[in-house]
N, C-alpha and C positions, 0 to 999 in steps of 0.2 A: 866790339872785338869778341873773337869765339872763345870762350871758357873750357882747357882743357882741364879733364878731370885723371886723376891717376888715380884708379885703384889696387889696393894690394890684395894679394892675395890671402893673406892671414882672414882666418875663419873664428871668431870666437861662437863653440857650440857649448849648449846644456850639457852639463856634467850629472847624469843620471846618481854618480855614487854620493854630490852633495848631499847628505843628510842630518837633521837635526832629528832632536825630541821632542815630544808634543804628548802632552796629556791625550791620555788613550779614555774617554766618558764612557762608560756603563748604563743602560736602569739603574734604578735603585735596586730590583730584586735582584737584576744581575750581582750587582754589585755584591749586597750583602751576601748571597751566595760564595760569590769568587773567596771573599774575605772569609767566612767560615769555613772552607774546605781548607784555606791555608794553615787557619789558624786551630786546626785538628790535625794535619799533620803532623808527623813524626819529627825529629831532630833531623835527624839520618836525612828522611825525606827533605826536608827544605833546605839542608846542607847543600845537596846533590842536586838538587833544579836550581839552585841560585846560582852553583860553581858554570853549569850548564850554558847558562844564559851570560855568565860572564863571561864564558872561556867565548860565546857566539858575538858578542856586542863589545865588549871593551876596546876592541882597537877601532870599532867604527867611532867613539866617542871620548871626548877630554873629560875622566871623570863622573862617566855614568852614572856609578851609586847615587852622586847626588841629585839628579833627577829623580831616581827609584825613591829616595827618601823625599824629596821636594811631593810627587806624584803620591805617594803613599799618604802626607798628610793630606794631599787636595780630596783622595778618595775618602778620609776617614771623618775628615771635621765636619759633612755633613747630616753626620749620624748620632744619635745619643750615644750617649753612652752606655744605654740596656741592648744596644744591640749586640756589642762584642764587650769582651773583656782585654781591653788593649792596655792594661794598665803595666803585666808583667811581659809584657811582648817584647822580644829581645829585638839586638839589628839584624839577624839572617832570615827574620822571619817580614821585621818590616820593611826590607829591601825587596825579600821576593815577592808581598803585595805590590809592595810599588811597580815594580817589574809588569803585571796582569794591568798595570793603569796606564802603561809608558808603549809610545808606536813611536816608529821614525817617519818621517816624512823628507822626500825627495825635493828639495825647495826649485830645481832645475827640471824635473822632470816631462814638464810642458815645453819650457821654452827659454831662451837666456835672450834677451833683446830690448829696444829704446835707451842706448847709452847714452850715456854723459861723461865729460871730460873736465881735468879742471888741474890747476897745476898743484903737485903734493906742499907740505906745509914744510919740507924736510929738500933744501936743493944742495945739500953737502954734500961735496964726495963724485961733484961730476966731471967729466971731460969737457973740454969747450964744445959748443954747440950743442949739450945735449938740454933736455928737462926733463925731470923726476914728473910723474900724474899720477893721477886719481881718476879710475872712472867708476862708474855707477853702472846697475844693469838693472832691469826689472826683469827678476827669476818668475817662475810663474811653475808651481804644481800643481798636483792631484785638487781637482775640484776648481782650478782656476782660482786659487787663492795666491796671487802676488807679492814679492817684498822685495825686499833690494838688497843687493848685493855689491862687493868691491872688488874691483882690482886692484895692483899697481905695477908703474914700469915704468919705462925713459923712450921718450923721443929720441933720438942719431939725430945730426945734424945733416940726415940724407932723408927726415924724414919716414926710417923705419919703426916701428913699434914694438918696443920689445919689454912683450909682459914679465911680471916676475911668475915663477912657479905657486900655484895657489898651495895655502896652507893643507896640512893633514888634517885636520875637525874646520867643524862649520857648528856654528852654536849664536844664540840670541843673546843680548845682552843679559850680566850676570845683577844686574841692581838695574830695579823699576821702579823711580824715587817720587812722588804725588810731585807733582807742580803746585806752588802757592801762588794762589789769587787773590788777586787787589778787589774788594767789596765793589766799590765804585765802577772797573772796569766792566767786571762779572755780570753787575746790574746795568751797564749798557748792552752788551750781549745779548741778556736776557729781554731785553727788549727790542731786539733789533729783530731778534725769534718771534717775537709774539709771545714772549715767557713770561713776561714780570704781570704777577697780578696777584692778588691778595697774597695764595697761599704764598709762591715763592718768596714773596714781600715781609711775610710772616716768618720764616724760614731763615732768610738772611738776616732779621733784627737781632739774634740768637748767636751770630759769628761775628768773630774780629774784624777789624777794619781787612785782615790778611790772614787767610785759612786755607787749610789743605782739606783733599777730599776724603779725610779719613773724619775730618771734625764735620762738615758737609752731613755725609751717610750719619753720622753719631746723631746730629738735630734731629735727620728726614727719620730717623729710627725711633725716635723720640714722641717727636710728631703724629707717627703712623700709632703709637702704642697708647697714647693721650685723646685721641680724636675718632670718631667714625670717619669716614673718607668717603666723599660720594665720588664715581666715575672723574669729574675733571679734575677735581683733587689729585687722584690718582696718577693721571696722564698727566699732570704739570711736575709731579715727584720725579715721573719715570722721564720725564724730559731735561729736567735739573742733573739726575746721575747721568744719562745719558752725555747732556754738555761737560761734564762735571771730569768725566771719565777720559775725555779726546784731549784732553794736558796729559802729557805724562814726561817724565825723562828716563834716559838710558844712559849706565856706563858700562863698556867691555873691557872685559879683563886686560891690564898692559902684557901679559904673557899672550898674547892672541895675534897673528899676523891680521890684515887688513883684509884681506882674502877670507878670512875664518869670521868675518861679521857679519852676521847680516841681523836687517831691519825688520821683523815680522812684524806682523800686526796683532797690538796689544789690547786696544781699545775697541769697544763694539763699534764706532763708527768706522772702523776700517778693517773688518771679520774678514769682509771679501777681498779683501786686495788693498794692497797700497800700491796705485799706479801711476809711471810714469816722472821720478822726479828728476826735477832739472837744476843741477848743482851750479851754483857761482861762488868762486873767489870776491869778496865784498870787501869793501876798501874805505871805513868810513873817514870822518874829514880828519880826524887825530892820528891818521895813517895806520890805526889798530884794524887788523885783519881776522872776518870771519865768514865762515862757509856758509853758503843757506840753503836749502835744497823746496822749491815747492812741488808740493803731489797733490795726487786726489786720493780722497779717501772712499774707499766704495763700502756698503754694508750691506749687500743685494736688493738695495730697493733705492739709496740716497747717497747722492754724493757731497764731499763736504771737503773743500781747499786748504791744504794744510801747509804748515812751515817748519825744515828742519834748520836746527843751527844747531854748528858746532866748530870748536879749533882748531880740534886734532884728531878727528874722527874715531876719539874712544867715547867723547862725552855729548848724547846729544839733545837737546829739550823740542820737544814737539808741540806745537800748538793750532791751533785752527786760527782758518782767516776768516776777517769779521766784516761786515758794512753791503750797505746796499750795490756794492759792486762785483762783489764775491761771490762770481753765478758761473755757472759753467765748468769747465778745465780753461787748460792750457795759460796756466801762470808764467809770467816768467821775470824774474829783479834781475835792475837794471846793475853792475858791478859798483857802482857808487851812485850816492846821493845827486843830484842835479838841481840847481837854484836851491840847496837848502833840504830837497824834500827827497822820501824814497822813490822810485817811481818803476811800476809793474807794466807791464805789457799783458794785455785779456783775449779772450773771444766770448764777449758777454753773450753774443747774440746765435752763437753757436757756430757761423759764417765768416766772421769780419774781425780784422787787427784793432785792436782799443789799446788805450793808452789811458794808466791812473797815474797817480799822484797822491804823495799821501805823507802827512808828519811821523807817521808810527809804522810801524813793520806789520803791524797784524791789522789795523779797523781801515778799510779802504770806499770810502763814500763818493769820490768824484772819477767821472769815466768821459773818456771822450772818442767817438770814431778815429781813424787815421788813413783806414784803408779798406775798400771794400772788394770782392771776390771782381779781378777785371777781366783776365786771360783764358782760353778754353780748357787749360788744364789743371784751374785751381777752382773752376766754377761753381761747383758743391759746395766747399769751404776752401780757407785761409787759416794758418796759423802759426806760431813762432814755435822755431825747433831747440828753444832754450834761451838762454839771457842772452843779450847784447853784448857786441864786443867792440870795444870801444878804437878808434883808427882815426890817424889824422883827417880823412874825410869825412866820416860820421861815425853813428849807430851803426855797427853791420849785425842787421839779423838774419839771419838762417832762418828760413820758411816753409810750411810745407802749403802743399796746392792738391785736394780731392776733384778729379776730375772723369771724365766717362768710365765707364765700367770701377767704379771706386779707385781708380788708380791715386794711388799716394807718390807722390814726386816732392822733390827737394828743389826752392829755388831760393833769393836773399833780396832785402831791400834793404836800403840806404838811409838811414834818421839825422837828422842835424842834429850836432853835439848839443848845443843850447837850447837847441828848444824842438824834446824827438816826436813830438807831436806833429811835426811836419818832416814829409816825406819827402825826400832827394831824387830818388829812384827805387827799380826795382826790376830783379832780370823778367825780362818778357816770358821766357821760358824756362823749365827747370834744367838745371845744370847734373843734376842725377835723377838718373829714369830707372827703373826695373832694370837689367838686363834677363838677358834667359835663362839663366840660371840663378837668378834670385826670385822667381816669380812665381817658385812655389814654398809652400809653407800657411803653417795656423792661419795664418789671414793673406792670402794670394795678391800679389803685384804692388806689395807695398815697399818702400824704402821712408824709413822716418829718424830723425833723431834726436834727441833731449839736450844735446851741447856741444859747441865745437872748441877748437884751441888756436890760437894762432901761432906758430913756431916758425924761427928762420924763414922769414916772409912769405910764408905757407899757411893755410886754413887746412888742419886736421879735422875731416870730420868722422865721429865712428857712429854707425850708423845700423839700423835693424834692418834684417833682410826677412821681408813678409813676415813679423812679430814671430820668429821663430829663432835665428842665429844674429849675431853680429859683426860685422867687417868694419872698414874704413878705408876714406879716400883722401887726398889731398888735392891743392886747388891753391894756385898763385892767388894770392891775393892783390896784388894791383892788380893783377887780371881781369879777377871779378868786381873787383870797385869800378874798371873801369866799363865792363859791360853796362856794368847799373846803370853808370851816370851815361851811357849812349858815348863813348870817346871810340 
């Protein structure tokens, strides 16, 4: 049966005036420089460039000074204290150092694209037919540095999308709280790396059974000031902070719309981008509900599989995924537990659908094929365009297929409920192609997307147009189950 697709016309593009703050880094000489012109100025003087820069920047931001103040100490604590005399240094003076430390950054600048969908945690307040969401976007600025960003809106019971207006500020979370580590865990980790060997061995005897990365850095600082260090010393330290560092969590302020958060990347393992996550509503067996999101983490040279979770999309813990199965991208959890266990969908091998299984959320050790590149327009690669969504006839995943000239097209297969390592079906063809007017953009002839929804017997999918803008289509669902299964 033929699979009609409805596209709508709504366009979600890059909003160039998103901007945050960001630590503006110096040289050192620069720096000290910058800091002694100021701190030679006049009253008058620094009265008058501070008012300046307020009267130019305060409405782009919720609460500027505190960044100039946040930025002021990051510039100054790495300096003794012979170098300035900051001891009687008022606030107008250490606001406008801060200021010479402080840049905005355009977090949309590049490109706003590979959403994801997912239903809000909040369904009060609606008309029949409608649902409250959530979606996700991967922004992408200046330098190709990636984070994620939010919407939110309601589905019509016709199927329309109607976003809410995004907030006034855009800002990162305001608390970056260390993750505590279980000894035991850390030291499988560590070995899964190729990390556990004397020194770090030596390093962990020294910490609680459960420790934060503040107590971590306090031993390795210890350590480094007690010992010579020869080279693998060294590189086993820098690879402990490194692991050490990719835990972290985040809360946003409750005065902040959902539109005004976004996800940066805090940890060196994700400097370059955190790309691509794909959100699920997760259901475990005591009917307690929470959100997980997995991405990649990129650092310009490695990548590394992460996982977010959170309630209510103010508070969220970030962690990396572990186990010999944990290679490549394209994660995606399945909406609940199945026989007991969690269970991921992969592309271990860079080409082909895999299917894990696993008792823990984060160490995934066993993998299995399910499906490999069949049809001429996915022959490159295969892969899932986000979690599983669960339907009286099976698994329904959303796929994407790399085919001649790299074209990226959208198609779906079919998993059995109980057991989705076997495969039902799958559409012969993709059911969204390029059109001509999506075929230009950052990466040409692509359509891909990170999560769909099923509403009033419809599959919403919203989707990137050539990694550049995003749109969305809709698609009967018994429609396309029955293509799958050949009816």
């Amino acid at each position: 049966m033929r699979i009609t697709v409805k596209r709508h016309d709504k366009k979600i593009y890059p909003d160039l005036g998103r901007v945050i703050t960001r630590y503006f880094d110096h040289s050192d000489n620069k720096s000290v420089f910058l800091i002694n012109k100021i701190l030679g100025m006049s009253d008058e003087e620094v009265t008058s460039l501070l008012n300046q820069v307020l009267r130019e920047f305060a409405k782009r931001h919720r609460n500027i000074t505190k960044f100039f103040e946040q930025n002021y100490i990051k510039a100054v604590k790495k300096f003794s204290t012979t170098h300035f005399d900051l001891e009687k240094i008022d606030t107008s003076r250490m606001l406008l150092i801060g200021s010479y430390f402080t840049m905005e950054y355009s977090i949309e600048s590049a490109a706003l694209f590979n959403p994801s969908i997912v239903e809000h945690p909040d369904q009060s307040g609606l008309e029949s037919g409608q649902k409250r969401i959530i979606m996700s976007f991967r922004a992408t600025g200046e330098s190709h540095i990636s984070s994620i960003v939010f919407r939110s809106g309601i589905i019509d019971r016709d199927l329309n999308l109607l976003l809410d207006s995004p907030g006034n500020y855009v800002g990162e979370a305001e608390t970056i709280k260390d993750h505590v580590y279980d000894k035991k865990e850390f030291q499988l980790i560590l070995r899964e790396h190729e990390m556990l060997n004397e020194t770090s061995a030596m390093i962990l005897n020294h910490l609680e059974d459960f420790f934060v990365y503040t107590e971590l850095k306090d031993i390795i600082n210890k350590y480094r000031d007690t010992f010579k260090l020869n080279p693998h010393e060294r590189n086993t330290i820098r690879q402990l902070m490194w692991l050490a560092k990719s835990h972290y969590e985040l809360e946003f302020s409750h005065d902040t719309d959902i539109s005004e958060r976004v996800i940066f990347p805090v940890s060196g393992t994700e400097s370059n981008g955190i790309e691509d996550a794909r959100f699920v509503r997760f259901t475990d067996d005591n009917g307690e509900v929470t959100y997980y999101a997995t991405y990649t983490a990129f650092d310009g040279f490695t990548i590394l599989p992460k996982l977010l979770e959170t309630k209510d999309f103010y508070r969220f813990k970030n962690l990396p995924l572990h186990g010999e199965c944990v290679r490549d991208k394209n994660f995606a959890l399945f909406p609940e537990k199945i026989n007991g266990k969690y269970a991921m969908l992969s592309r271990l091998d860079g080409m082909s659908h895999y299917i894990m299984f696993s008792d823990t959320l984060t160490m995934w050790e066993n993998m299995q094929l399910i499906k490999e590149p069949q049809y001429s327009w996915e022959l490159v690669q295969i892969g899932n365009c986000g979690s599983p969504i669960k339907t009286g006839d099976g698994w329904l995943v959303i796929t994407h297929g790399v085919g001649q000239m790299r074209k990226y097209c959208i198609g779906a297969m079919l998993l059995d409920l109980e057991d989705p390592s076997k495969v039902i079906g799958c559409t012969k063809e993709p059911f969204i192609v390029p059109i001509e007017e999506e075929r230009e953009g950052y990466v040409p002839n692509v359509v891909y997307t990170c999560g769909a929804i099923e509403h009033n017997g419809s599959l919403v999918i919203p989707y990137a147009v050539s990694d550049y803008a995003s749109s969305y289509a809709c698609v009967d669902l018994d429609l396309l189950i029955a293509n799958i299964m050949g009816v």
